[in-house]
N, C-alpha and C positions, 0 to 999 in steps of 0.2 A: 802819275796817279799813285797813288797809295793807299795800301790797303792792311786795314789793322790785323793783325793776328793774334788770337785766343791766348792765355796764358797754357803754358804746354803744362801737361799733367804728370808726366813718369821723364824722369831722368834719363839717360842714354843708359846708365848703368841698371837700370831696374826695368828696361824695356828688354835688354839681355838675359836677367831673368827670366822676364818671365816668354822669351823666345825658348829656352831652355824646359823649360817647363812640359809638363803633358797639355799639348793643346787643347784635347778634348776637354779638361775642367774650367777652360776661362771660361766670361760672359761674352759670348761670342754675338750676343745679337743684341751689346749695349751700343745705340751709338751714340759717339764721339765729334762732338761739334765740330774740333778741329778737323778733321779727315777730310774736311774740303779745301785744306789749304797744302797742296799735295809740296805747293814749293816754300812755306812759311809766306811770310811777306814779300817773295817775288810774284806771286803767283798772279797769272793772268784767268778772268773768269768771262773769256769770248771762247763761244761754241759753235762759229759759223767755219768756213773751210780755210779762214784764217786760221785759225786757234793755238796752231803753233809760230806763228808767225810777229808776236808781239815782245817787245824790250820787257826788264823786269817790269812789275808795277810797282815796285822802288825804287829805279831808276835816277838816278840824279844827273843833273844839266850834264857834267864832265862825259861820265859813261855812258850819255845819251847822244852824246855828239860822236863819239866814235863806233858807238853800234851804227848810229848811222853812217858813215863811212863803209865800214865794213861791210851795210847791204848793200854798199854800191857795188864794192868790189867783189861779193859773194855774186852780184845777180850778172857780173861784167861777161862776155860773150870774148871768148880769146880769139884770135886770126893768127894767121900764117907769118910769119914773120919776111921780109921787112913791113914794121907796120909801125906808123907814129902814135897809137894807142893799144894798148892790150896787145900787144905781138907776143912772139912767143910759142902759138901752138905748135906739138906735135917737134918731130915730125910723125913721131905714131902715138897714138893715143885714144881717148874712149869717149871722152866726149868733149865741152865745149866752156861749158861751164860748171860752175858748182850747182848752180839750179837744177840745171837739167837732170842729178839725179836725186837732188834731194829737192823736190817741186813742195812748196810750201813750209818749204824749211822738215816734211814730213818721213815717211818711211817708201821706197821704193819698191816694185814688184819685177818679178822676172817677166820677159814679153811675151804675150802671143799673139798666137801665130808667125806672121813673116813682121813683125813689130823687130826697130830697132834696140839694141841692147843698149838702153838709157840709166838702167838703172842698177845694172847687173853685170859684176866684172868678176873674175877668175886671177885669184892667184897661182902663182904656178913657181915650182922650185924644184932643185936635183936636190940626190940622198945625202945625208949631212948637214954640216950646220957650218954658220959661217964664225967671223973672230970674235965672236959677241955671244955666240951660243944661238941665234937666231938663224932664219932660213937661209938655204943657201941658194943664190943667184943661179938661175939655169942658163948657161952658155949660148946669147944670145940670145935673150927673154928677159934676163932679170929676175925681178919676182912678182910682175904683172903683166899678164895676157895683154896688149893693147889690139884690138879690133877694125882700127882707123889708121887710117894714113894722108896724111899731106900729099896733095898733086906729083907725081913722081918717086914716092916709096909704097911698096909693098905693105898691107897691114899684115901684124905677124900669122895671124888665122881667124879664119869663121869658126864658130860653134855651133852647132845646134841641138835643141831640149827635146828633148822623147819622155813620157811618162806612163808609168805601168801601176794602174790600177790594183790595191790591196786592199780583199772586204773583209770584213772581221766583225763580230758583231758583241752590244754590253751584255751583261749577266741579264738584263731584263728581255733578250732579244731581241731588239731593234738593230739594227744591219747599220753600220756607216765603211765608208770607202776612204783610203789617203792616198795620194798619188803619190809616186816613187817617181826619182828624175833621174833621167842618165844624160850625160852629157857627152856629144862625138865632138872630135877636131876635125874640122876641115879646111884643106890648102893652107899646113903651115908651110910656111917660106922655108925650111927649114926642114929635115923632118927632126922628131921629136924621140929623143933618148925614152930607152926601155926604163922605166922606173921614176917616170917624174911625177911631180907631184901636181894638182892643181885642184882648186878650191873653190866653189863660187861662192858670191857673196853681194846680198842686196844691199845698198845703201839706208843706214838707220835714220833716225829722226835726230834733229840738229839740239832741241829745247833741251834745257835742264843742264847743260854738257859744263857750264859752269860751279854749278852747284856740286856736282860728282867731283868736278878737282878739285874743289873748296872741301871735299871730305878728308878729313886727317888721316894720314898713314894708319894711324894707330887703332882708329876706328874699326878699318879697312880690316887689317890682319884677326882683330879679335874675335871674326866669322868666322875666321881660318880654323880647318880642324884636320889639317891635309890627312893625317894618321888615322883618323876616325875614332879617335879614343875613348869620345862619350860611347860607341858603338850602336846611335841611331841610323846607321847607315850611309849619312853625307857627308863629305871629306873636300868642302872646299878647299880651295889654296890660290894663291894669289902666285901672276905673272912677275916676273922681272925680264927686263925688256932694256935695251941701249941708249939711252937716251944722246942724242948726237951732240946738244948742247952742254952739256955737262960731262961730255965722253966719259960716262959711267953707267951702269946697268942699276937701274932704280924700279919699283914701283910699277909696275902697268897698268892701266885702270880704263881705256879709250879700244874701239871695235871690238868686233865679233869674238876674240880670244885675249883680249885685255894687250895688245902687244903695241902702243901704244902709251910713253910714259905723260903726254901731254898733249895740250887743245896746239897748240903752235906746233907744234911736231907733228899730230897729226893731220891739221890744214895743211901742213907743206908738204907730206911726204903724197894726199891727196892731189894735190896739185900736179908734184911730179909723177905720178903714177896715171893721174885719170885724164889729165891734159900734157901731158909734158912738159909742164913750168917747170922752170929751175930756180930754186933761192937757195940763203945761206944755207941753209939748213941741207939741202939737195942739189948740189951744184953742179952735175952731172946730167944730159938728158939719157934720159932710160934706153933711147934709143942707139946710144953708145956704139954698141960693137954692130950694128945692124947697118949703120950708116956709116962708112968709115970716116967723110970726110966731113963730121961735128969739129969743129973745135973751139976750146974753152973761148968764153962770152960772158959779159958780167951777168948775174943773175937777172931773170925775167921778171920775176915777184919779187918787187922789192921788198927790203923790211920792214918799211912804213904800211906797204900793203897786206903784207902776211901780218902783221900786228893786227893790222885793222880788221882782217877777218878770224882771227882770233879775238877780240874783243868782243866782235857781233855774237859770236860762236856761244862765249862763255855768259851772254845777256841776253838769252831768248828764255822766255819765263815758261813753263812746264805749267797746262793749263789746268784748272782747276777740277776736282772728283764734281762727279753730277749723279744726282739721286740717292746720296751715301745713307740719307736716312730712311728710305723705302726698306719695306718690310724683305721683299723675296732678294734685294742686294746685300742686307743683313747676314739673311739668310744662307745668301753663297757667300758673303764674307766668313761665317763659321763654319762651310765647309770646305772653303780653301784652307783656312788655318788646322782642320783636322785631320785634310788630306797631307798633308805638314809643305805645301807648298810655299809658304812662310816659311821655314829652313832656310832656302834660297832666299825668294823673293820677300825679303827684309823689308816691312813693311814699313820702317819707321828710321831713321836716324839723325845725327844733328852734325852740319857744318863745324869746321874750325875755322882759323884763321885764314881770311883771303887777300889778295892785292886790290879786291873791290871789295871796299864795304859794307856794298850789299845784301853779296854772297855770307856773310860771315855771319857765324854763330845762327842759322837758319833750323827751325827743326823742318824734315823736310821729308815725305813721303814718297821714294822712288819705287822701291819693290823688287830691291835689288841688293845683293852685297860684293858685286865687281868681283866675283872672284871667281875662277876656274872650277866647271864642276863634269865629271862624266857621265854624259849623256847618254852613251851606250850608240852599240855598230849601226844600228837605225841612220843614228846623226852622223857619225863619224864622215871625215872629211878623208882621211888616212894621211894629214898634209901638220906633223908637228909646228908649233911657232913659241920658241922660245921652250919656257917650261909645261907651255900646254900639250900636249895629247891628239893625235888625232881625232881623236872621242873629247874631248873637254873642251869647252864653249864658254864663255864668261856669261855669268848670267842676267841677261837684258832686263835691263828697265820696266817695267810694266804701265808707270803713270803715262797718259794719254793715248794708250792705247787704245780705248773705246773711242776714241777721235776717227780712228784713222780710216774711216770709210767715207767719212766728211771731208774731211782735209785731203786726202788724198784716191777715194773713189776707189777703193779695193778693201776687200781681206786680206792679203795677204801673209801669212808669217814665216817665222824662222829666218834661218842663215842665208837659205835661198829663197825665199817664199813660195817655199811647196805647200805649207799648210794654208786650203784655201777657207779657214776657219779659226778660229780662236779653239774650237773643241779638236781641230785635225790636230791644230798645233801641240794642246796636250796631248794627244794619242800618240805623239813622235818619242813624246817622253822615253826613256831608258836610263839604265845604269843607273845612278843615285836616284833618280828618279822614279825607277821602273813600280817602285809600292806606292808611290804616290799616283802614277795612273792607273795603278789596278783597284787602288780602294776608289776610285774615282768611275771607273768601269762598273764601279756594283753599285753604284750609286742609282737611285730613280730619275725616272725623266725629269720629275719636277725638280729635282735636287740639282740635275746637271744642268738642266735650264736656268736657277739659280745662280750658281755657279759663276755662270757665262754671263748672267745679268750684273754680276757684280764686276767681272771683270772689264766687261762695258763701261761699267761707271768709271772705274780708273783715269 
C-alpha cells in the first residue's frame, strides 16, 4: 500500500533554526497536516495491538519478500543443539527467541512478581575498557548476565527486583510517587569481583529502526553541542562505538546508549548475547570460558539468516500520530516545546541516502537526535559503554509511544521500566534535563495532563 505524503514545509536546515530559537515565541498551537506522517511515506496508520507490527507502506515486492523472511526468522523458537532446524541454543542464555522479548515487535517491561525475566537482561562488565575503548568483558561473564541454561550447565545467576517508593509532590500540591529499583545477585556460579559493573536494560521497540540508519552522519552530529557552547544547558554528543564489520570505530546510533554502530550488528551481537547464537559477526559462544569443552563450529546464524532479520528490522513502518489536531494535544504539544523537551527529543528530520529506496530522503518525525545526553545520578547506571557516561543515555525515540499500552499491555518506561507512567518517566529526568522537569513540575494539572495527551498521541 501506499500512502501519499504532504509536500514537507521547512527545510532540514530552517527546522534547525528554528529548534535554536526561543521556543516560547513559535506558534505552537498551529497545526501541521503533516505530523501524522510520523515516518513520511512509510508510515503505517493501524492502531489495533499490531501497530508495530507492519512492513513500510511503501514497501516494494523485493523488500517485501525479505521482510518477510526475516519474520520468520525473527519469530523462529531456537533449541538445544543437535537439532536439524534452529539449533544452536545456549548453552547459557536469556531467552529463546527474538519475540519473546520484543512481543509485537513492541517495548518490553521488567517482570512481576516471580514472572520470568522475558524481557529484561543485565549487562555486566569489570573496570576498564577493552581494545576498542568499549566495555570490558568480566572474567567468566562476558558482558551479558545470561539467566538460562541448557540441560547440564549452570545459569550464570538469578536476580531479583526490590523497589523503594519516593513521594515528592508538583508546586500545585498534588503528591505523586516513583519507584526506585535495586537489583540483588543471586547464586552466581561464580562469585563476583568487587567493582563490577552491571546494567539492566529492557528490550525497545523494533519499528522505525530503519529509517534512524537511513539518517545521514551529518544530520546526526549537527545536534551535537558536547561543549555546550550555545550555554542552554544540553551538551548532546554522539557515541563512537567498533563496528566489527568494518574493524573500525564509527558512529553509534542503535540501544540504550547508542553503542551499536548498525541493524546487522546489532541483530547479531543480540543473538549472541540473548540466545547464544553465533555468526560471523559473533563467532564465539558467550558461554566460552564457563564451558570449557565449547569448541569452534561453523556459525549458528547464518548470513542469509542475519540478513534477513536485518532486513525485517530495518522495514517495520513506525505508526502514525493520532489526534495531532485536537485542541488539549496542541496544547501539550506547546508545552513540550517550552519546557524545551524538544532540545532532545528532535521533533523533525529528513533521511539521506539508503540501500532501500524506501527509507531514503524521508521527512520523518522520530523525537529523537540519537545522541548521548546526562541524565543525571537518578538514571545513572554507573556502567560506562564506549564514550557514554554512566549518567548518559541516548535519547529514545518517542513516535509510538502512545501505542504502547495496546500493543504491548503495559506503561512501562525508561532503561529499566521503572517508570510505571509516561509522567513518572519525566520526573526521572535529571542533569540536562533537570530545568526541563522542574518547569514542568509548576506546571497545572491541566497543563500536565496536556502534556501527556500529546505524548499519547505520538
Amino acid at each position: 500500500m501506499y500512502v501519499k505524503c504532504w509536500d514537507c514545509k521547512f527545510i532540514a536546515f530552517a527546522f534547525l533554526l528554528w529548534a535554536c530559537q526561543d521556543n516560547t515565541s513559535q506558534p505552537v498551537s498551529e497545526n501541521d497536516p503533516d505530523e501524522v506522517y510520523s515516518g513520511g511515506t512509510t508510515t503505517s496508520f493501524d492502531v489495533t495491538s499490531r501497530a508495530y507490527t507492519f512492513p513500510l507502506a511503501n514497501i516494494g515486492d523485493a523488500s517485501l519478500a525479505q521482510h518477510n523472511v526475516g519474520d520468520i526468522v525473527f519469530d523462529a523458537t531456537f533449541v538445544t543443539p543437535p537439532a536439524s532446524f534452529n539449533g544452536g541454543l545456549g548453552p547459557l542464555y536469556n531467552n529463546t527467541s527474538c519475540k519473546s522479548c520484543h512481543a509485537n515487535d513492541g517495548r518490553a517491561r521488567p517482570p512481576l512478581g516471580n514472572e520470568p525475566f522475558n524481557g529484561l537482561l543485565f549487562r555486566i562488565s569489570a573496570q576498564g575498557v577493552d581494545a576498542h575503548g568499549g566495555p570490558l568483558p568480566l572474567q567468566g561473564f562476558g558482558l551479558q548476565v545470561q539467566t538460562r541454561a541448557i540441560i547440564g550447565v549452570q545459569p550464570e545467576m538469578n536476580i531479583s527486583i526490590s523497589y523503594e517508593e519516593i513521594s515528592d509532590s508538583f508546586e500545585d500540591g498534588q503528591m505523586y510517587s516513583l519507584q526506585k529499583p535495586t537489583y540483588t545477585i543471586i547464586n552466581p556460579y561464580i562469585p563476583i569481583p568487587i567493582g563490577t559493573m552491571i546494567s539492566p536494560r529492557v528490550a525497545n521497540p523494533n519499528f522505525g529502526l530503519g529509517l534512524l540508519e537511513a539518517v545521514a552522519e551529518q544530520t546526526i552530529l549537527s545536534y551535537a553541542d558536547e561543549n555546550d557552547t550555545n550555554g542552554d544547558g544540553i551538551s548532546g554528543k554522539a557515541n563512537y562505538v567498533y563496528d566489527q564489520s568494518l574493524n573500525q570505530i564509527v558512529l553509534g546510533r542503535f540501544g540504550w546508549k547508542a553503542s551499536q554502530p548498525s541493524l546487522i550488528q546489532q541483530a547479531a551481537a543480540a543473538a549472541n548475547g540473548d540466545m547464544g547464537i553465533t555468526s560471523t559477526y559473533f563467532p564465539d559462544e558467550t558461554s566460552k570460558e564457563q564451558i570449557q569443552d565449547v569448541v569452534a563450529h561453523d556459525p549458528e546464524l547464518s548470513s542469509d539468516q542475519l540478513n534477513a532479520i536485518k532486513v525485517y528490522l530495518e522495514t517495520l513502518a513506525p505508526p502514525a500520530r493520532r489526534n495531532s489536531s485536537d485542541a488539549t494535544v496542541l496544547k501539550g504539544r506547546g508545552l513540550f516545546i517550552q519546557a524545551r523537551c524538544s532540545a532532545c527529543h528532535i521533533p523533525k528530520m529528513r533521511t539521506g541516502s539508503s540501500g532501500l529506496s524506501e527509507l531514503s530522503n524521508q521527512t520523518i518525525r522520530p523525537y529523537t537526535d540519537l545522541l548521548l545526553h546526562d541524565m543525571g545520578e537518578g538514571l545513572s547506571d554507573g556502567r560506562p559503554d564506549y564514550k557514554a557516561s554512566g549518567s548518559e543515555w541516548r535519547t529514545p525515540p518517542l513516535w509510538g509511544i502512545g501505542l504502547t499500552k495496546i500493543v504491548n499491555g503495559h506503561t512501562s518506561f525508561l532503561h529499566d521500566g521503572r517508570a510505571r507512567s509516561l509522567m513518572e518517566a519525566v520526573l526521572w529526568h535529571g542533569g540536562e534535563a533537570e530545568q526541563s522537569k522542574q518547569d514542568i513540575k509548576k506546571m497545572s494539572q491541566a497543563d500536565r495532563n496536556a502534556l501527556i495527551k500529546f505524548l499519547e498521541s505520538l
